[in-house]
DSSP file (Angstrom, degrees, kcal/mol; ACC not computed):
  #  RESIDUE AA STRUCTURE BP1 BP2  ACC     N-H-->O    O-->H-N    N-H-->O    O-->H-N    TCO  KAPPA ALPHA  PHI   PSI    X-CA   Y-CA   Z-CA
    1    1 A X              0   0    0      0, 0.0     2,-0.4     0, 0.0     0, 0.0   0.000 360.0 360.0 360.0 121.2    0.0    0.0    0.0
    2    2 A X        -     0   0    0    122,-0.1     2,-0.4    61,-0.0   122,-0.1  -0.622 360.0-131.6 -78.0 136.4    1.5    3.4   -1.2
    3    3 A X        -     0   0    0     -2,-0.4     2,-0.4    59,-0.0    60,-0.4  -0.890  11.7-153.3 -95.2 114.1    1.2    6.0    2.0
    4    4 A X        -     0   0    0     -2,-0.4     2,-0.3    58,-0.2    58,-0.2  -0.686   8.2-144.8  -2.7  97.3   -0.2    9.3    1.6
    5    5 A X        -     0   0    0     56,-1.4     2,-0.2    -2,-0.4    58,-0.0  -0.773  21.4-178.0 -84.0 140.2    1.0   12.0    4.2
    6    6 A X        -     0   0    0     -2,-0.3     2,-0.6    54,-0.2    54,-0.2  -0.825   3.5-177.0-153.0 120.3   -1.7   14.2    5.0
    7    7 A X  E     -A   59   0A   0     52,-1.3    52,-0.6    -2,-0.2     2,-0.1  -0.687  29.2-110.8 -88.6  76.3   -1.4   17.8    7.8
    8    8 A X  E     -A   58   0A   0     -2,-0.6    50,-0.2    50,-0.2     6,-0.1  -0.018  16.6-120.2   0.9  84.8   -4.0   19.9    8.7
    9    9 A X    >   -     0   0    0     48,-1.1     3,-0.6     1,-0.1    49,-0.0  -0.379  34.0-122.1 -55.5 147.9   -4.3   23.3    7.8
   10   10 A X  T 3  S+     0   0    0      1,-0.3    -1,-0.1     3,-0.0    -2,-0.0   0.947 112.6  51.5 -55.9 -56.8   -4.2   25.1   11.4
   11   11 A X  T 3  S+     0   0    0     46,-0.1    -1,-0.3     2,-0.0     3,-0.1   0.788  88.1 113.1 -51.6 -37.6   -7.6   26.5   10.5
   12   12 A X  S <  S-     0   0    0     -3,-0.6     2,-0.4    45,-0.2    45,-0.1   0.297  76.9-109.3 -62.5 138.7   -9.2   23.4    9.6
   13   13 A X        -     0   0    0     22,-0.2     3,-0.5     1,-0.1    -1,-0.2  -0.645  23.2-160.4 -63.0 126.7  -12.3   21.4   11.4
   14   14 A X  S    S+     0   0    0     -2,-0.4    -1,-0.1     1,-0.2    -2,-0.1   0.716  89.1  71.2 -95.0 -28.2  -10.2   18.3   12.8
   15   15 A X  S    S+     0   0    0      2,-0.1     2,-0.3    -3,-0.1    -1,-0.2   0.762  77.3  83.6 -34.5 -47.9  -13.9   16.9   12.8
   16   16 A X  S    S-     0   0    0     -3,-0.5    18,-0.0     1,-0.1   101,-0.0  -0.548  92.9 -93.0 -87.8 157.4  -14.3   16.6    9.1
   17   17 A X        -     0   0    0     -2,-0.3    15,-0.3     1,-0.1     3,-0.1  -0.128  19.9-135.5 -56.1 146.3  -12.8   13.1    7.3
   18   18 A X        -     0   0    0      1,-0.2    -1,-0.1    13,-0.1     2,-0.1  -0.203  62.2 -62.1 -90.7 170.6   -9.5   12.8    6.0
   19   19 A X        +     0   0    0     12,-0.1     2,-0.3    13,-0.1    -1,-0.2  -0.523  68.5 177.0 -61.5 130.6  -10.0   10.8    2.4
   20   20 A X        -     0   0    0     10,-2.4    10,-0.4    -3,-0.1     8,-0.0  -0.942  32.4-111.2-160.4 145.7  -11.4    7.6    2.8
   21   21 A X        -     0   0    0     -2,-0.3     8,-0.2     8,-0.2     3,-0.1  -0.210  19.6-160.4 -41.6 121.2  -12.7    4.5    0.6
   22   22 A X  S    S+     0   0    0      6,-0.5     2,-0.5     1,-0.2    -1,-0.1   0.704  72.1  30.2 -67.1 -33.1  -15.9    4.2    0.9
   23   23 A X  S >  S-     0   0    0      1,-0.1     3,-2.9     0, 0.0    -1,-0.2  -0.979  87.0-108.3-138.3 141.7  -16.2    0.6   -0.2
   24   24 A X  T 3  S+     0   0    0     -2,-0.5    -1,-0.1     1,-0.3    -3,-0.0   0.864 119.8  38.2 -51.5 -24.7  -13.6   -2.2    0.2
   25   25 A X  T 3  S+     0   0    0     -3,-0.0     2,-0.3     2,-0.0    -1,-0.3   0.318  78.6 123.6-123.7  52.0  -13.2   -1.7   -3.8
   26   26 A X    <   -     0   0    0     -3,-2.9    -5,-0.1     1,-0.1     3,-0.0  -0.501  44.4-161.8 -89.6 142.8  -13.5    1.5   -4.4
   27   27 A X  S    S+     0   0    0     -2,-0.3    97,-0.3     1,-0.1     2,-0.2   0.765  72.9  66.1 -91.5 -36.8  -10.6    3.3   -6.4
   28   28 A X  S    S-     0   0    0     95,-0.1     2,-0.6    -8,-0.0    -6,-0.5  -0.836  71.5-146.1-106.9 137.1  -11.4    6.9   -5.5
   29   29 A X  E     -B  122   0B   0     93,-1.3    93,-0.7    -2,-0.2    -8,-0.2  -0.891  26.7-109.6 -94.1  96.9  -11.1    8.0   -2.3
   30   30 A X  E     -B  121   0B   0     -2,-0.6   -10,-2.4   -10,-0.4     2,-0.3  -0.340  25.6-156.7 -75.9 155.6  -13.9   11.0   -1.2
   31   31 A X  E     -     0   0B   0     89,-0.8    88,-2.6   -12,-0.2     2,-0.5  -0.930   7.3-149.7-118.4 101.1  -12.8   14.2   -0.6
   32   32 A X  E     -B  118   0B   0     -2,-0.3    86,-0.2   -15,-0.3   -16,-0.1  -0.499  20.3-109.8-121.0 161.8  -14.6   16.4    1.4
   33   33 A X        -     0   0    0     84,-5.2    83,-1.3    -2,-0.5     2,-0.3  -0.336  27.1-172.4 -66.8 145.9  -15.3   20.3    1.6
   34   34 A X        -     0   0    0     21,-2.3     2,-0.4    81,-0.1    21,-0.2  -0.932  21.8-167.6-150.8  95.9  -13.3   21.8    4.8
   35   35 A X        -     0   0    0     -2,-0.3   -22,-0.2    19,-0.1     5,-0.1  -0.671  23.3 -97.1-101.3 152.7  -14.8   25.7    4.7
   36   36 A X    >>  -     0   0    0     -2,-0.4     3,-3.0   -24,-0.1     4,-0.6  -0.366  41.1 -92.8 -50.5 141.4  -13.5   28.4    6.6
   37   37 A X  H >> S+     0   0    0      1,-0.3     3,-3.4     2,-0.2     4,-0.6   0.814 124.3  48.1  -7.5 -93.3  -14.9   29.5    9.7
   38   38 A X  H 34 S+     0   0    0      1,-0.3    -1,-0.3     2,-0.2     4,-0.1   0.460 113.8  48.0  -8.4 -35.7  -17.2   32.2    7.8
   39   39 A X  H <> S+     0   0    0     -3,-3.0     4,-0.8     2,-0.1    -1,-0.3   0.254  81.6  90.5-116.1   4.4  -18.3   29.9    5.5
   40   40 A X  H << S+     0   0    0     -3,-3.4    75,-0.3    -4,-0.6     3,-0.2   0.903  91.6  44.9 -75.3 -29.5  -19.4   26.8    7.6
   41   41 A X  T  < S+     0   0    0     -4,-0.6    -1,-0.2     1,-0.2    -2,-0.1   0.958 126.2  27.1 -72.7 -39.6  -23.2   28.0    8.1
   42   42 A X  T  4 S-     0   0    0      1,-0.1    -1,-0.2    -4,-0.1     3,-0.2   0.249  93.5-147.9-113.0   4.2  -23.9   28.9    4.9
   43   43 A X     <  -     0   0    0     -4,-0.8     2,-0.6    -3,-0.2    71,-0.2   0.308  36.1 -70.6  45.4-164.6  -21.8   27.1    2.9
   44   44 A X  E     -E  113   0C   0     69,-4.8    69,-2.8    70,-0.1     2,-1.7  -0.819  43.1-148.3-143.9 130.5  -20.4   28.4   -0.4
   45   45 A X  E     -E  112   0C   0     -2,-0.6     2,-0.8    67,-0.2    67,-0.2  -0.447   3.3-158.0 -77.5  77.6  -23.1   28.8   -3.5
   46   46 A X  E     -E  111   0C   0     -2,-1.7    65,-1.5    65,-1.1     3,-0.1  -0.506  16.2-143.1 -74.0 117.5  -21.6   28.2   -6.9
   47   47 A X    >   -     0   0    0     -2,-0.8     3,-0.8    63,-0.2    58,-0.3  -0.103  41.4 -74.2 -59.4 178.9  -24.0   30.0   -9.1
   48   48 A X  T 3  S+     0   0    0      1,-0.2    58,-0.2    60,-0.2    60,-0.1  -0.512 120.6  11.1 -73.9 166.9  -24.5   27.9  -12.8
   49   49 A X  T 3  S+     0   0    0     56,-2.7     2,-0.3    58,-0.3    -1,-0.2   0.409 103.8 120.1  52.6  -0.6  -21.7   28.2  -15.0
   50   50 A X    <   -     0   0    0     -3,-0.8    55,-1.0    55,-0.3     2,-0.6  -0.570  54.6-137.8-104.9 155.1  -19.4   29.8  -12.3
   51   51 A X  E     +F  104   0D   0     -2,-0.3     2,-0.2    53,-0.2    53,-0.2  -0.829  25.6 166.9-132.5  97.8  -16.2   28.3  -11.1
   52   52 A X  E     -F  103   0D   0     51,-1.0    51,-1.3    -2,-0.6     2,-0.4  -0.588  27.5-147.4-101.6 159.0  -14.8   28.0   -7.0
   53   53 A X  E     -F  102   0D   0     49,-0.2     2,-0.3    -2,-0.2    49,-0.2  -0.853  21.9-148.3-122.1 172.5  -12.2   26.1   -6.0
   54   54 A X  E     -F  101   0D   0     47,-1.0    47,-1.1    -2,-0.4     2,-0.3  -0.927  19.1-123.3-129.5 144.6  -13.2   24.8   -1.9
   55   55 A X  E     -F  100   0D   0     -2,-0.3   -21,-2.3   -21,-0.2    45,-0.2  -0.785  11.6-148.8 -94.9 151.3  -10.6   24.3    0.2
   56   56 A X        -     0   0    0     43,-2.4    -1,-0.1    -2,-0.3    44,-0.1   0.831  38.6-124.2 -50.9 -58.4   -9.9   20.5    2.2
   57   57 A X  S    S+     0   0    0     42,-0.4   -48,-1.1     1,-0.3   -45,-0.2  -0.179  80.3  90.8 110.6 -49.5   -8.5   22.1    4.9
   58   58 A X  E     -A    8   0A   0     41,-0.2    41,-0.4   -50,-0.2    -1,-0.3  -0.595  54.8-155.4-111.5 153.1   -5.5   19.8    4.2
   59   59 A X  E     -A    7   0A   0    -52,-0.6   -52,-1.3    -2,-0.2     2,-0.3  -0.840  22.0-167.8-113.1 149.5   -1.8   19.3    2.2
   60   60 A X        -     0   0    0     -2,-0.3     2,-0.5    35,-0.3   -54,-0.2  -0.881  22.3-141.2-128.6 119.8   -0.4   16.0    1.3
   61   61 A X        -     0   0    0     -2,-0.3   -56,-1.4    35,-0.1     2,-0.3  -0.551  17.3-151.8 -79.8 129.9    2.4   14.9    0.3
   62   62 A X        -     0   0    0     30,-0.7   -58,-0.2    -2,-0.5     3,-0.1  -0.736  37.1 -98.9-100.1 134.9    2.2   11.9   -2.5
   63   63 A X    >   -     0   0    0    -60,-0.4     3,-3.3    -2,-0.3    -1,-0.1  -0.310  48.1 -88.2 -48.4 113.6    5.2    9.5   -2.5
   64   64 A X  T 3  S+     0   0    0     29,-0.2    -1,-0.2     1,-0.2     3,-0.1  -0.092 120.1  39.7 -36.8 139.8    7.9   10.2   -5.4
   65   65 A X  T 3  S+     0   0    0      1,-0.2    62,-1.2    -3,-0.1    -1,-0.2  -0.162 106.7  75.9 128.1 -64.6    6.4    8.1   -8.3
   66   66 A X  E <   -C  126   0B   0     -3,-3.3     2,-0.3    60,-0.2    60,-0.2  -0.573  53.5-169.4-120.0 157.7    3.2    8.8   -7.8
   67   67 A X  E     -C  125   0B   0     58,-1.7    58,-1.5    -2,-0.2     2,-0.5  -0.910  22.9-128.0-135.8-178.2    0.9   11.4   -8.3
   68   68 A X  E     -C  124   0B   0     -2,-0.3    23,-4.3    56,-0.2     2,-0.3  -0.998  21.4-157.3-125.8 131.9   -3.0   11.9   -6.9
   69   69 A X  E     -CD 123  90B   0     54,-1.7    54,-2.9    -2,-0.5     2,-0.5  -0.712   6.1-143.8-117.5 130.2   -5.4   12.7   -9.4
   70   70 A X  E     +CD 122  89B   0     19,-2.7    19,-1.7    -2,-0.3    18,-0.7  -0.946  22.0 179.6-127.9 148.1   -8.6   14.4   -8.3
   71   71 A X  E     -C  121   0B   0     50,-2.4    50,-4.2    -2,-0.5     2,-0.2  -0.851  31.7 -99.4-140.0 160.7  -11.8   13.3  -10.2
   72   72 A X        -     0   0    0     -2,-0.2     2,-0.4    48,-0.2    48,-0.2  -0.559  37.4-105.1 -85.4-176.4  -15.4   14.5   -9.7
   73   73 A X    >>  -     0   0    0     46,-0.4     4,-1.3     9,-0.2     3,-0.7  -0.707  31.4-134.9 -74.0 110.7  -18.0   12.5   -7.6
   74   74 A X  H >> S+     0   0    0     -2,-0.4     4,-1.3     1,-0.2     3,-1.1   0.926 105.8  44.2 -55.3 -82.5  -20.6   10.6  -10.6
   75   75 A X  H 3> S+     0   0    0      1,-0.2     4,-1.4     2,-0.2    -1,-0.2   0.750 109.5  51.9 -49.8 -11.7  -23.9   11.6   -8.6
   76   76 A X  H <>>S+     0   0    0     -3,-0.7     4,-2.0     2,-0.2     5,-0.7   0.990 120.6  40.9 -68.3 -54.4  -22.7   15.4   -7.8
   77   77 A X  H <X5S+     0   0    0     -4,-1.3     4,-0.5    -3,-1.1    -2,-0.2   0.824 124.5  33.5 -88.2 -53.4  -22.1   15.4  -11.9
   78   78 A X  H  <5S+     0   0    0     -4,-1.3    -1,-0.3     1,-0.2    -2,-0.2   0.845 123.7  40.6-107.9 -31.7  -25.2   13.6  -13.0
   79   79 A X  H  <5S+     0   0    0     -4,-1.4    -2,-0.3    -5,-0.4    -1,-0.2   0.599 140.0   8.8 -93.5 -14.9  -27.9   14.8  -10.3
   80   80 A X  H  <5S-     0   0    0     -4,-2.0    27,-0.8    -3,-0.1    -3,-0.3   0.414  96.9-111.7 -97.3 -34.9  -26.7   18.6  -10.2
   81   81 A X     << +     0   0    0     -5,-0.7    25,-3.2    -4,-0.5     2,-0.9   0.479  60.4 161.6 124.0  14.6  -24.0   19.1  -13.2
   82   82 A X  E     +G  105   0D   0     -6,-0.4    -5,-0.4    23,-0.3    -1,-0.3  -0.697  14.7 149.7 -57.2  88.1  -21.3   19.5  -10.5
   83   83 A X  E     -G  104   0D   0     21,-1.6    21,-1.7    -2,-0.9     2,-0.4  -0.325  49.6-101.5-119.3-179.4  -18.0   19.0  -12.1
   84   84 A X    >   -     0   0    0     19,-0.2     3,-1.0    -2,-0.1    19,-0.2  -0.872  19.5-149.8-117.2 126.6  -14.6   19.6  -12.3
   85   85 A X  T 3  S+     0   0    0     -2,-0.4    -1,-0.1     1,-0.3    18,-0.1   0.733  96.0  31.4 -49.6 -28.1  -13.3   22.0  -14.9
   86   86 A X  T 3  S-     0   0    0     16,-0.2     2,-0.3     3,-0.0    -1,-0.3  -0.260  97.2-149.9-125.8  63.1   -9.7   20.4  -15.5
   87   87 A X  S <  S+     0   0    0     -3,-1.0   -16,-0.1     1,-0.2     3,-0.1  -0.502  80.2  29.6 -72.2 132.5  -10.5   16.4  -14.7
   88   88 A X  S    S-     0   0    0    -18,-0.7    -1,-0.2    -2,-0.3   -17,-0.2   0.394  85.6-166.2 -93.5 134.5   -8.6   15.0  -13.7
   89   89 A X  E     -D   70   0B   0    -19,-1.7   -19,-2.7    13,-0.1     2,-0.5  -0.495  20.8-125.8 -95.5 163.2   -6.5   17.6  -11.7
   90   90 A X  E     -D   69   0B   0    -21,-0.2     2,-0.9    -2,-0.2   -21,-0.3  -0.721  23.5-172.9 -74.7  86.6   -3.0   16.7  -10.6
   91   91 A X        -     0   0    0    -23,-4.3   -23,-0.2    -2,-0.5     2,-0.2  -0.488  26.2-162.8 -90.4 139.6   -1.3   16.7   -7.3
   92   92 A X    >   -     0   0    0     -2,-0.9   -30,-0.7   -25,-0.2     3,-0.5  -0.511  29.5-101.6 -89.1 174.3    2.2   15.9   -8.4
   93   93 A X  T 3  S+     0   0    0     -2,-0.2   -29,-0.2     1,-0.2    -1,-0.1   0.536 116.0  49.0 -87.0   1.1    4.7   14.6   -5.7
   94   94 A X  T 3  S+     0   0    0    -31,-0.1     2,-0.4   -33,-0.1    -1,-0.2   0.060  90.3 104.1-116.0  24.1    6.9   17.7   -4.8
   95   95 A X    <   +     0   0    0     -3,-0.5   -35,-0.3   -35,-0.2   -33,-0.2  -0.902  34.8 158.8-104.6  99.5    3.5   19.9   -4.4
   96   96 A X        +     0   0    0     -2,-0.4   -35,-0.1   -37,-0.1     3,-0.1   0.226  26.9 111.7-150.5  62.3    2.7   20.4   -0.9
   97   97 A X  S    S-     0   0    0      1,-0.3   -37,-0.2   -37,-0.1    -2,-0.1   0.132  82.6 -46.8 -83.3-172.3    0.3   23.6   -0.6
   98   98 A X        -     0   0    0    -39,-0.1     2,-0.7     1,-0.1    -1,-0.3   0.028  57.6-127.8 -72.7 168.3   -3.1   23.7    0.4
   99   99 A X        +     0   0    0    -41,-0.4   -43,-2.4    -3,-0.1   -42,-0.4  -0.850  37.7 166.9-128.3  90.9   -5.3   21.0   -1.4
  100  100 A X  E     -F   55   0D   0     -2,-0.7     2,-0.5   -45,-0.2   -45,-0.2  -0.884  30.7-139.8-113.9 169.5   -8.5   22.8   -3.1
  101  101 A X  E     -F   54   0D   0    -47,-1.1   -47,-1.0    -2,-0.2     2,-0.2  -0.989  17.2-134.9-131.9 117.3  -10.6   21.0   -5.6
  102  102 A X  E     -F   53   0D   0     -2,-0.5     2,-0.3   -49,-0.2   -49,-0.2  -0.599  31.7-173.8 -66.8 137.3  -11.7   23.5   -8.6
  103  103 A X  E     -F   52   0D   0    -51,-1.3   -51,-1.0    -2,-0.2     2,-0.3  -0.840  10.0-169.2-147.8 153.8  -15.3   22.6   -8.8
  104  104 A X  E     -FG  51  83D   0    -21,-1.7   -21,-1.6    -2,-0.3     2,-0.8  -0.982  21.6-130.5-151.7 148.9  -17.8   24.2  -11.9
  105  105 A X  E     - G   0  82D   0    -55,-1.0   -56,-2.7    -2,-0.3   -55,-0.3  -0.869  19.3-173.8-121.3 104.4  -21.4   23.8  -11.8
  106  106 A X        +     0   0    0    -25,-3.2   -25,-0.2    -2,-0.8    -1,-0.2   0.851  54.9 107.6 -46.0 -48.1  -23.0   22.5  -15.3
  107  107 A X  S    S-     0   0    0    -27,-0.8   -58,-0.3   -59,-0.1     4,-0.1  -0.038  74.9-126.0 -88.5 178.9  -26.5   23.0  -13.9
  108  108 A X  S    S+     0   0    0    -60,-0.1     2,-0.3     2,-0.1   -60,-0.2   0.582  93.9  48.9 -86.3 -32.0  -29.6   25.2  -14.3
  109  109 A X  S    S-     0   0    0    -29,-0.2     2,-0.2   -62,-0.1    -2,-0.1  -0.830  95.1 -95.4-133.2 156.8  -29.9   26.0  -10.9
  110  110 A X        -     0   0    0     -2,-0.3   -63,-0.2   -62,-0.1     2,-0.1  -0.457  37.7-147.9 -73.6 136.4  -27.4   27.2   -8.2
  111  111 A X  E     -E   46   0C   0    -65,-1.5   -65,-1.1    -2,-0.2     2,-0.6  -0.562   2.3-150.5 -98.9 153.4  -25.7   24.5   -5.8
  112  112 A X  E     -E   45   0C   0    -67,-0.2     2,-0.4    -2,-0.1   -67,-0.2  -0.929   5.9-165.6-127.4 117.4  -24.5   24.7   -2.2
  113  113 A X  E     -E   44   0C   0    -69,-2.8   -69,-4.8    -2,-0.6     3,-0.0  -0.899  18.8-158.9-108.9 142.8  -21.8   22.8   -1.0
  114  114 A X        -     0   0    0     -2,-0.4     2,-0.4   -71,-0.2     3,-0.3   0.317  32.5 -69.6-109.5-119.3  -21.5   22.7    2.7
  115  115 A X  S    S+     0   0    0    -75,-0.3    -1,-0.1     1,-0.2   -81,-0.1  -0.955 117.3  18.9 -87.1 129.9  -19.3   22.1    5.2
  116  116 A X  S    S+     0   0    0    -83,-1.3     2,-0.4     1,-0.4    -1,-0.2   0.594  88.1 152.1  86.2   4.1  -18.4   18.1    5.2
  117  117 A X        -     0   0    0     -3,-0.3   -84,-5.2     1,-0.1    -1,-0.4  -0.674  52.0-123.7 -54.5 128.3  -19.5   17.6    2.1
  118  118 A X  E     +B   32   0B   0     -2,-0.4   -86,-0.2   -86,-0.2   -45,-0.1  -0.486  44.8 155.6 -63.9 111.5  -18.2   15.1   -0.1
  119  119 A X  E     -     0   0B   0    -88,-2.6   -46,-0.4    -2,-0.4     2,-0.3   0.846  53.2  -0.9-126.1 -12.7  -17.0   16.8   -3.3
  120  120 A X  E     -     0   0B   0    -89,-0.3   -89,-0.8   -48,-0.2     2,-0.3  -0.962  61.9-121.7-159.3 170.2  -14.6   15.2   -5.1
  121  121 A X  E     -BC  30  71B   0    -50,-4.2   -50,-2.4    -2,-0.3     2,-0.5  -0.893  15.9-143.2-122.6 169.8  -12.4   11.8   -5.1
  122  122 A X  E     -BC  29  70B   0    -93,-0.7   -93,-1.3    -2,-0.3     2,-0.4  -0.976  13.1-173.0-142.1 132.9   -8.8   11.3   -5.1
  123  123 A X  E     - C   0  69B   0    -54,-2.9   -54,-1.7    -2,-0.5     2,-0.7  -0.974  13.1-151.9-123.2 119.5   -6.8    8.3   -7.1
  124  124 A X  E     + C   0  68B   0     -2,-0.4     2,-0.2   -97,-0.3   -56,-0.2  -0.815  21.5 178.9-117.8 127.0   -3.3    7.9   -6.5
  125  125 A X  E     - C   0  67B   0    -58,-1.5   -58,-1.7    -2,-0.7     2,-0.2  -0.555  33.6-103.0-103.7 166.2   -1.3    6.4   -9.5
  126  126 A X  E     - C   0  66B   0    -60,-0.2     2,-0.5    -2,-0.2   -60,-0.2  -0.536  38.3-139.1-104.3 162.7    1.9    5.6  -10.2
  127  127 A X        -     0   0    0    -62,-1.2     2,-0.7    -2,-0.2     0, 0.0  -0.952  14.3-171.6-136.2 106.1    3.9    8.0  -12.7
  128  128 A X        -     0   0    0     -2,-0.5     2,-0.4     0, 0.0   -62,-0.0  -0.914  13.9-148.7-134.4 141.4    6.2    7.4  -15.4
  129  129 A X        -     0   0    0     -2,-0.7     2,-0.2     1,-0.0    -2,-0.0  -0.573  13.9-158.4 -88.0 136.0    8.1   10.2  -17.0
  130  130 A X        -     0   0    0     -2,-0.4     2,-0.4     0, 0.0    -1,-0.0  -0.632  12.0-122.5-108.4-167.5    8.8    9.9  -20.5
  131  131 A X        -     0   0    0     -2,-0.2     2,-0.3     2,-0.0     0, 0.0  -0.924  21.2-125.7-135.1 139.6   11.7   11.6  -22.6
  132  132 A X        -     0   0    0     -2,-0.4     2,-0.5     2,-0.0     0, 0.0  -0.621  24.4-178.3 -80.1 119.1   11.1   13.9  -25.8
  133  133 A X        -     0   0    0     -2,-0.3     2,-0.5     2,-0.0    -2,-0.0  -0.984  19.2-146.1-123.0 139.8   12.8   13.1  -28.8
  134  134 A X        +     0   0    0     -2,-0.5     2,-0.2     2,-0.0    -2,-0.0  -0.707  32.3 169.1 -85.2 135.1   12.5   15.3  -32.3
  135  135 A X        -     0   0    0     -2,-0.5     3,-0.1     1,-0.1    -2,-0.0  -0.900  44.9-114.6-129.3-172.0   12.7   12.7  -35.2
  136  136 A X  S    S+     0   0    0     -2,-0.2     2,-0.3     1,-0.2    -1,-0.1   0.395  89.1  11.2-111.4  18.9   12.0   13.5  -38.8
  137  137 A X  S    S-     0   0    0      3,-0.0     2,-0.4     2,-0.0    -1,-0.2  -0.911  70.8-124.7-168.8 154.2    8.6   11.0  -39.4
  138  138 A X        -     0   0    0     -2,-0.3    -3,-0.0    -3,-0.1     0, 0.0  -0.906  35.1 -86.1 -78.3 103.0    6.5    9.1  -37.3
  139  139 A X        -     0   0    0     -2,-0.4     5,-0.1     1,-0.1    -1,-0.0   0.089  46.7-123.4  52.8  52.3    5.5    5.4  -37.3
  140  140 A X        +     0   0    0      3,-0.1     2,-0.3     2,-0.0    -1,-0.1  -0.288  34.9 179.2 -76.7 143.5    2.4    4.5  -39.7
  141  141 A X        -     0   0    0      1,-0.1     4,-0.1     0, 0.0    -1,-0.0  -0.930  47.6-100.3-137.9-174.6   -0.4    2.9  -38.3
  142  142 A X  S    S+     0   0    0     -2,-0.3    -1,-0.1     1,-0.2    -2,-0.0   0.845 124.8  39.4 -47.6 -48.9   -3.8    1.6  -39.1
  143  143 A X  S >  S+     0   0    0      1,-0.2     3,-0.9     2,-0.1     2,-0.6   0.989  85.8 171.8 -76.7 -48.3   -5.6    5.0  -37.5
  144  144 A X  T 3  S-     0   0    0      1,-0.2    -1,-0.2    -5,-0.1    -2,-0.1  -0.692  73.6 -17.6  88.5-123.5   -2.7    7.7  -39.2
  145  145 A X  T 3  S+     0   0    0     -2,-0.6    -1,-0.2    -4,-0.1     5,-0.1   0.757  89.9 141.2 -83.2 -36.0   -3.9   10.8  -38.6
  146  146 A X    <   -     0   0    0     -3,-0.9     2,-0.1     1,-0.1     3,-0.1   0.294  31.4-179.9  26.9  99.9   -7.4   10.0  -37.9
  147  147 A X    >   +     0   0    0      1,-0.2     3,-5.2    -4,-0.0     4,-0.4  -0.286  47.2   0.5-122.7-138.9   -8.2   12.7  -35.0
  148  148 A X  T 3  S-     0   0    0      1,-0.3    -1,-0.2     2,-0.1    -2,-0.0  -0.206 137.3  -1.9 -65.3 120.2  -11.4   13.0  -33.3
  149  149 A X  T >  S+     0   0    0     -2,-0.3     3,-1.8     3,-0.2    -1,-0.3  -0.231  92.2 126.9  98.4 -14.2  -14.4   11.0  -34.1
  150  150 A X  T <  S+     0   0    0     -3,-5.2     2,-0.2     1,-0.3    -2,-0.1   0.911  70.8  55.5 -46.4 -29.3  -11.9    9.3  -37.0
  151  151 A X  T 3  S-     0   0    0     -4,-0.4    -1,-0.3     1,-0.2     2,-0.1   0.079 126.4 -78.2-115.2  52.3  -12.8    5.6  -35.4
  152  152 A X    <   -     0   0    0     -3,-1.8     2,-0.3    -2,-0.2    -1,-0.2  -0.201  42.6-113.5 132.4-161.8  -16.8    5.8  -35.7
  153  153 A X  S    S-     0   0    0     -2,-0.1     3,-0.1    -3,-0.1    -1,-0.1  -0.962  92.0 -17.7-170.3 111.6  -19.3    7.8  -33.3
  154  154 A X  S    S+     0   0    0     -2,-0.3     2,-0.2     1,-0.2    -2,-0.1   0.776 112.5 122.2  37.7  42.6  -21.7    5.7  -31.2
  155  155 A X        -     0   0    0     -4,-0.1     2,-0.5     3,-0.0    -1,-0.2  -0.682  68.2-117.6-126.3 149.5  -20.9    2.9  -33.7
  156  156 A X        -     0   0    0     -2,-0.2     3,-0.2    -3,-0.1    -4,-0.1  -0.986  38.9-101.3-124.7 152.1  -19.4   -0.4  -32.6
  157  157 A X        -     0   0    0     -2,-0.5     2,-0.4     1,-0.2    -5,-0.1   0.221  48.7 -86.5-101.9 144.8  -16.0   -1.1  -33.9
  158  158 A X        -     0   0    0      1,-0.1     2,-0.3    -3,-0.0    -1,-0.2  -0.489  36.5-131.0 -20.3  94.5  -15.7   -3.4  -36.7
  159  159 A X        -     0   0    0     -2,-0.4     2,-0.1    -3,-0.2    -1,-0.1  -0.567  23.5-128.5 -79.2 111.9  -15.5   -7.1  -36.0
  160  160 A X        -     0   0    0     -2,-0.3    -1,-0.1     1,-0.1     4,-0.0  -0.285   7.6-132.5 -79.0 149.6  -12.7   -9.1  -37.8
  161  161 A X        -     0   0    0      1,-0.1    -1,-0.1    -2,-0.1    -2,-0.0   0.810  37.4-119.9 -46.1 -35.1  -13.1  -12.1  -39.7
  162  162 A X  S    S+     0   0    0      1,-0.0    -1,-0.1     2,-0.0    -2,-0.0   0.872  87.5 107.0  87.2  30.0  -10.4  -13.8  -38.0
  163  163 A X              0   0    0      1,-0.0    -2,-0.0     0, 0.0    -1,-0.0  -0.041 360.0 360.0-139.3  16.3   -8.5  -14.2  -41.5
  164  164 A X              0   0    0     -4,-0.0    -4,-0.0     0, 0.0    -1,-0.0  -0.030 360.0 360.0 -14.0 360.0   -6.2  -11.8  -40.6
């Protein structure tokens, strides 16, 4: 099991939950809103279309290697339109500043997250850096150039004969 350091912003409710699996297989880890004093009654109101980040309350530092990848929550997203603008965002492993989760609201009507709220999940991966080379051609394959939509659109993929 890769370990996760995780501190306490001074300010922080020591009350609200660190990340934690919800289900013995769960992959993402929830993430939950840790507001400022000021903002704990009343939460904080993302109008539609408008864009907040929330603070945790917490920093962690992610084991060289690895990085922790923050994703939104499926029911925030599909029952309110509560998303996150740059999914999945990145905590690299020499990062080790406050932890907010940029949050955007898709839907018609304004959302309140409140304090303790579950807002986002976090999936920690392993990391491999590659190295840039310039050459002077590419590789051909089957797809080419082929950029978006090039291999069908709500189509399912061609089946081979098996006569390859």
């Amino acid at each position: 099991m890769t370990l996760v350091q995780v501190m306490r912003e001074e300010w922080a409710d020591r009350t609200v939950a660190l990340p934690s699996y919800q289900t013995a297989g769960a992959a993402g880890a929830d993430v939950c809103a840790n507001l400022p004093e000021a903002d704990r009654a009343g939460g904080i109101v993302i109008a539609p279309m408008e864009r907040v980040i929330v603070p945790t309350g917490i920093r962690v530092a992610v084991a060289v290697g690895y990085e922790m990848q923050i994703r939104p929550r499926s029911g925030l997203a599909v029952k309110f339109g509560i998303t996150l603008p740059n999914t999945p965002g990145t905590i690299d492993s020499d990062y080790r500043g406050p932890l907010g989760v940029a949050l955007v609201n898709l839907g018609a009507e304004p959302y309140v997250v409140r304090h303790g709220d579950r807002i986002a999940q976090c999936v920690v991966a392993p990391v491999v850096q590659a190295g840039f080379q310039v050459v002077e051609s590419l590789d051909e394959t089957a797809r080419g150039a082929g950029g978006f939509g090039s291999t069908g659109f709500g189509q399912a993929a061609p089946r081979s004969s098996g006569k390859d």
